[in-house]
N, C-alpha and C positions, 0 to 999 in steps of 0.2 A: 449815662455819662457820669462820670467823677471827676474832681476839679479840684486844683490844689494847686496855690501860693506861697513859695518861700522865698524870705528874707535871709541873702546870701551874709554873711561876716562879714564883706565889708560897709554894710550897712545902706547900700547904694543899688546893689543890684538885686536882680528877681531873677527867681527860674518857675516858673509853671510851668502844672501838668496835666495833662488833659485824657482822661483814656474814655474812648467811647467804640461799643460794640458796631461793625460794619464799617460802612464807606460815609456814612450821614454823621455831620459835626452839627448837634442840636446848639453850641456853644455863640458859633455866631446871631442866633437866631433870640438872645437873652438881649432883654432890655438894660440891664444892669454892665453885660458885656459890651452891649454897645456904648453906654456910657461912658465905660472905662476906655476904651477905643479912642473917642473924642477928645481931639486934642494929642494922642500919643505921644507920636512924633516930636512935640515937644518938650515934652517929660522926658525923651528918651538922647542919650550919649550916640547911639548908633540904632541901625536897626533891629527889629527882632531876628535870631535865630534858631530857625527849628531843625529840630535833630531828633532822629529817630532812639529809641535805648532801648537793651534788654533789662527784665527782672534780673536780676541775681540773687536779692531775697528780699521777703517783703514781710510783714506781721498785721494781720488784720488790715494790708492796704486796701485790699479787694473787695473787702466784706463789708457791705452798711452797717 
């Protein structure tokens, strides 16, 4: 699994990314993710939205 947080310009919003080989998301399964979890909905303007995307290009995203 690979994990990644950005902080959108307006300073306000988030995009995470998540890529994990198969059908198995090890993500919800982290103690740290669960924390952040806790509570969301209240931190949050609206709900989350997931959306599927293709690469188009990438530079060492891939690679540990």
């Amino acid at each position: 699994m690979r994990y990644a947080a950005f902080l959108l310009a307006d300073g306000v919003s988030f995009v995470h990314v998540v890529l994990v080989e198969g059908d198995d998301n090890p993500l919800s399964r982290l103690a740290a993710f669960q924390e952040f979890q806790r509570g969301a909905a209240d931190r949050m303007a609206g709900p989350p939205v997931s959306a599927g995307a293709t690469v188009v290009g990438s530079y060492r995203f891939f690679t540990p």
